[in-house]
C-alpha beads as a LAMMPS data file, in Angstrom:
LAMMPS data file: protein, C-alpha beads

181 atoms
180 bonds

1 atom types
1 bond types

-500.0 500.0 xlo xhi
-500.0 500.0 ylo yhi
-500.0 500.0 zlo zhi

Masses

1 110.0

Atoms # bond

1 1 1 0.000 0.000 0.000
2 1 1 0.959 3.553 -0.032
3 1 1 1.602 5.983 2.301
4 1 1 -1.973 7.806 1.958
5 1 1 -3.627 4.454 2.103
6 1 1 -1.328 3.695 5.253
7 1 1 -1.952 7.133 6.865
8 1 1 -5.933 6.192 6.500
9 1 1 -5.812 2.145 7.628
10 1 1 -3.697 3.454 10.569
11 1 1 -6.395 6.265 11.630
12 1 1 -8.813 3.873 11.270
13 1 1 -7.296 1.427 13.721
14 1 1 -5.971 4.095 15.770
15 1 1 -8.687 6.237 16.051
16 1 1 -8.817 10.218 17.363
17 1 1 -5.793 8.670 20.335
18 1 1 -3.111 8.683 17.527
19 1 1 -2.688 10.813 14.421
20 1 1 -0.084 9.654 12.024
21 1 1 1.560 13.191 10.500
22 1 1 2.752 12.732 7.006
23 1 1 5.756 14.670 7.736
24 1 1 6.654 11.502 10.203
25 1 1 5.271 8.774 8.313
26 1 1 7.489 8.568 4.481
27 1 1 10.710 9.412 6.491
28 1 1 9.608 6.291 8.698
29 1 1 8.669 4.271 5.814
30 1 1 12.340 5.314 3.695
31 1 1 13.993 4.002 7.771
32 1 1 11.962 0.515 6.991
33 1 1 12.890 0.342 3.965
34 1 1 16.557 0.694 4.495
35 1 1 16.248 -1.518 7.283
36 1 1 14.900 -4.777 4.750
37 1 1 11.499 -4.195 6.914
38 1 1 9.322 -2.938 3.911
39 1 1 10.164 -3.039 -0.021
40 1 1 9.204 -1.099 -3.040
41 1 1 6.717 -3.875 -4.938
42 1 1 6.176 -0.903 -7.635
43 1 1 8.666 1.139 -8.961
44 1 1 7.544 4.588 -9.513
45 1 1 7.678 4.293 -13.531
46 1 1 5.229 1.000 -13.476
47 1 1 2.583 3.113 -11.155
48 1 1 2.850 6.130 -13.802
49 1 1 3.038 8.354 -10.964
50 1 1 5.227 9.402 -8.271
51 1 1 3.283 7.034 -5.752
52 1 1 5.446 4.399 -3.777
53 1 1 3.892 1.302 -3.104
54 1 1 4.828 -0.707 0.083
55 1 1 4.677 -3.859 1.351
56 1 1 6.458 -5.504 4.840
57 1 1 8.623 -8.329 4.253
58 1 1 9.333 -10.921 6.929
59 1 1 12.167 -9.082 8.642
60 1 1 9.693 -6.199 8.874
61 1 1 6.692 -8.505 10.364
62 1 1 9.665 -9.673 12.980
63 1 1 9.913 -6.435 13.994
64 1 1 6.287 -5.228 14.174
65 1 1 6.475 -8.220 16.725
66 1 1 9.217 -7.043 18.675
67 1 1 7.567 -3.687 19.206
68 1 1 4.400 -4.818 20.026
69 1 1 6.179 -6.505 22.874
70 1 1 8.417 -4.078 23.979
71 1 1 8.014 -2.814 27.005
72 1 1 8.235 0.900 27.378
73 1 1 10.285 2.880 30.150
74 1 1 9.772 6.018 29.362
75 1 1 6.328 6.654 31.539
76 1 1 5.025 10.085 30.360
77 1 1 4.711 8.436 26.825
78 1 1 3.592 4.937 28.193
79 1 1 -0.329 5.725 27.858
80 1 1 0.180 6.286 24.514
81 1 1 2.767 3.593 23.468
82 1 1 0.334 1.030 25.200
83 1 1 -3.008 2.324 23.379
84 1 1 -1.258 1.931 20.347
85 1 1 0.064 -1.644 21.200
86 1 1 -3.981 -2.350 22.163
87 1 1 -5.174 -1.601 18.735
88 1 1 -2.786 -4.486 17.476
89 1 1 -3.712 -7.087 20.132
90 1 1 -4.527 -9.830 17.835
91 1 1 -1.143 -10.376 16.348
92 1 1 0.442 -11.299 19.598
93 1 1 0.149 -14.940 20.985
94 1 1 -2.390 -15.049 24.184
95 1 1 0.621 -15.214 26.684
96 1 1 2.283 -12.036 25.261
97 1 1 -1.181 -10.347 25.578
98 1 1 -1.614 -11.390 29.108
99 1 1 1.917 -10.640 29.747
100 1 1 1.462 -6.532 28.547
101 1 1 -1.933 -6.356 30.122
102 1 1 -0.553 -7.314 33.721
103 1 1 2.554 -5.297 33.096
104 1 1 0.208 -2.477 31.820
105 1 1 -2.116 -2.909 35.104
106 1 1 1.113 -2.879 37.614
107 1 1 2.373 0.384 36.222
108 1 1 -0.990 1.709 37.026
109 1 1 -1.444 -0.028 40.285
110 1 1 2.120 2.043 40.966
111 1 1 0.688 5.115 39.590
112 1 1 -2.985 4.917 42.026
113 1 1 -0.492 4.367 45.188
114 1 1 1.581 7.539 44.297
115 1 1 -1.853 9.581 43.947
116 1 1 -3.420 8.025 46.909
117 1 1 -0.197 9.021 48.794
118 1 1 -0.372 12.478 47.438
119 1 1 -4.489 13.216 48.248
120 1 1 -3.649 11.224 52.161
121 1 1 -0.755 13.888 52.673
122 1 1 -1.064 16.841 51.481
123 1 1 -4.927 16.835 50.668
124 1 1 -5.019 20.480 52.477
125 1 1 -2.195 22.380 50.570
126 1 1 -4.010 21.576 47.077
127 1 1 -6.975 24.495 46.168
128 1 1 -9.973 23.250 44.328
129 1 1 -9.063 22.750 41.060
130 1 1 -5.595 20.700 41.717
131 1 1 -7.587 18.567 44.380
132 1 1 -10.070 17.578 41.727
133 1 1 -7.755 16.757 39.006
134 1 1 -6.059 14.328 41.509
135 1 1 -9.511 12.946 42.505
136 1 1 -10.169 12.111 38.796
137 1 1 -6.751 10.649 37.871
138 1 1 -7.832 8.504 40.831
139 1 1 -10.746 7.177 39.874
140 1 1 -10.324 7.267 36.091
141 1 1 -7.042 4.764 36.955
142 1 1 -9.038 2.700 39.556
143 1 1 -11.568 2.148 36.371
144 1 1 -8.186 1.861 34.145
145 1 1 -7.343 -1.380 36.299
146 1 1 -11.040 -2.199 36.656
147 1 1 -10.926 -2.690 32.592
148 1 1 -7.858 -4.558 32.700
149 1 1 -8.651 -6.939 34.739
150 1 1 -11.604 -7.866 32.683
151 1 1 -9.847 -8.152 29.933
152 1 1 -6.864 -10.598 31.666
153 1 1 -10.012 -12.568 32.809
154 1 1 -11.609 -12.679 29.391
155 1 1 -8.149 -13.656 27.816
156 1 1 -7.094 -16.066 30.144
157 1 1 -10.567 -17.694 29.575
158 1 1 -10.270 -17.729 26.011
159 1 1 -6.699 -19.747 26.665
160 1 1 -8.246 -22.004 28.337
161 1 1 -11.308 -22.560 26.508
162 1 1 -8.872 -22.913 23.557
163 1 1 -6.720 -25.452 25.669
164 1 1 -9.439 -27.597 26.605
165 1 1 -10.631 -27.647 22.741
166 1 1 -7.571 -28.942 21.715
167 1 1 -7.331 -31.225 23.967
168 1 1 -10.754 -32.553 23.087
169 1 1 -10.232 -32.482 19.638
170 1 1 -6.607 -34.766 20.490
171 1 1 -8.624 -37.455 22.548
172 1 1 -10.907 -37.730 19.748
173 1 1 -8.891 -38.346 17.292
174 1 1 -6.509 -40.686 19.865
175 1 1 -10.223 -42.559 20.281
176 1 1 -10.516 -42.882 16.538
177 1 1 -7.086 -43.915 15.985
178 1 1 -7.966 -46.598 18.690
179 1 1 -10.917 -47.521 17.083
180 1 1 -9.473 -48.176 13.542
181 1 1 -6.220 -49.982 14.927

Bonds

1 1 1 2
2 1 2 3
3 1 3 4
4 1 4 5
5 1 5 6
6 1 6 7
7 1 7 8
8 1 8 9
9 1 9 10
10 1 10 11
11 1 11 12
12 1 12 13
13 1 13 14
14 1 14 15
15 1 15 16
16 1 16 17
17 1 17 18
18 1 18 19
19 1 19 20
20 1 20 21
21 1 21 22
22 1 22 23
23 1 23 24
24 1 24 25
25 1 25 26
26 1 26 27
27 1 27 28
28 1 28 29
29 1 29 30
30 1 30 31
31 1 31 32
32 1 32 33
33 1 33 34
34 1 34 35
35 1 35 36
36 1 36 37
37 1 37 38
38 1 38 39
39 1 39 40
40 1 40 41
41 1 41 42
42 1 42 43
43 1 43 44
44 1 44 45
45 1 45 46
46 1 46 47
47 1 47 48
48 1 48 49
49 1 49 50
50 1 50 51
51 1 51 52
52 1 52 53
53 1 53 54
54 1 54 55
55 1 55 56
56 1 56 57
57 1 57 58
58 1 58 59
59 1 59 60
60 1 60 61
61 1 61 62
62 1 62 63
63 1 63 64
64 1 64 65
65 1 65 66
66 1 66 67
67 1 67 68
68 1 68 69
69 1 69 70
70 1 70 71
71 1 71 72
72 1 72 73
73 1 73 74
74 1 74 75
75 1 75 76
76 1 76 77
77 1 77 78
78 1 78 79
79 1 79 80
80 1 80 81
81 1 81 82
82 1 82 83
83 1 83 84
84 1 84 85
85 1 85 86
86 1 86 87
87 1 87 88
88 1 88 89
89 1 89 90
90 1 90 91
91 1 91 92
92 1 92 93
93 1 93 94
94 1 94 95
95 1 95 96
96 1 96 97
97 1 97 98
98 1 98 99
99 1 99 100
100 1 100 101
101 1 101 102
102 1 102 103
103 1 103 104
104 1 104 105
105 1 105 106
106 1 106 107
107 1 107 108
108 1 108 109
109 1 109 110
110 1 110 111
111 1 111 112
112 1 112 113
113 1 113 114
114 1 114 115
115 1 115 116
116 1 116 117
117 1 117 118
118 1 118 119
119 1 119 120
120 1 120 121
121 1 121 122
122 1 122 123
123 1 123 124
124 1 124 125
125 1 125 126
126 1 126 127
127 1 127 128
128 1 128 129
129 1 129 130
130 1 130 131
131 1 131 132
132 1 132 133
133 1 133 134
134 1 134 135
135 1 135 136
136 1 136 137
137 1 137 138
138 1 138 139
139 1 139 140
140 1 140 141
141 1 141 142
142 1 142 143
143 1 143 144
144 1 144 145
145 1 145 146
146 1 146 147
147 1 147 148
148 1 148 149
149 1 149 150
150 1 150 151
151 1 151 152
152 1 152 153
153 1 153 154
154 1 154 155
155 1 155 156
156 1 156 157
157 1 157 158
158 1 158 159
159 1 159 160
160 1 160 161
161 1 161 162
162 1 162 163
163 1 163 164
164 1 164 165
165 1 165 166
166 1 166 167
167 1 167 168
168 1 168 169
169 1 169 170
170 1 170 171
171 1 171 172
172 1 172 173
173 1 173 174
174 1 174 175
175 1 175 176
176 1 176 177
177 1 177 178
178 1 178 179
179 1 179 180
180 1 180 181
């Protein structure tokens, strides 16, 4: 695909969280590129325009990976970094999901415990306005965790629903196998 078409699939997914700038995206794509983890499949005289056409290659799937499963240290940009990882859930295997989701839910227990500290100590030096701020950064990460853990709990019983399928299906077939022998 090309950048435009890129820029609008990745809006899609992303939603209003994450806007990709075009000034960031074709410098990013010419990086890939150099780095074997998207090619040219048209060269610009075949398309009749000048429109480059991408496509990832396996190094470049490799490394979508690897991202996906980083984890992130830098904690102001962490919210972001993690809502972007979200939108591309499905490509990671169940444990690596589980894995970022309870990693994800222990950065915010930290954060909760710092703000809880903050509104038990020093509740009376904060006006109005700061107090309330901290009161909602409270409660919107006490419903942050809230939604994680649903979705650990909904993930770890879709691994094991999936586990116990397979397992069926391999008795079955053992059974048959039996059967036939």
């Amino acid at each position: 695909m090309h950048g435009y078409q890129l820029s609008k699939r990745l809006t899609d997914a992303l939603g209003g969280f994450w806007r990709v700038s075009y000034g960031s995206l074709y410098p990013t794509l010419k990086r890939l590129e150099r780095e074997g983890a998207v090619e040219q499949i048209f060269d610009q005289v075949t398309v009749g325009r000048r429109k480059n056409v991408y496509r990832i290659t396996d190094a470049g799937e490799k490394l979508f990976l690897e991202l996906l499963e980083e984890v992130g240290h830098d904690t102001s940009s962490e919210d972001n970094r993690f809502r972007v990882r979200l939108a591309f859930f499905k490509y990671l295997a169940p444990d690596a999901r589980i894995r970022l989701l309870e990693r994800r839910r222990t950065h915010l227990e930290e954060r909760l415990s710092t703000i809880k500290a903050s509104l038990a100590t020093t509740r009376e030096r904060f006006d109005t306005y700061t107090l309330s701020l901290m009161q909602h950064g409270r409660e919107t990460t006490e419903q942050d965790i809230a939604w994680l853990d649903g979705l650990i709990a909904a993930e770890r019983r879709q691994t094991t629903a999936n586990t116990v399928g397979s397992k069926r299906r391999e008795a079955r077939t053992l059974r048959r196998k039996e059967r036939t022998s």
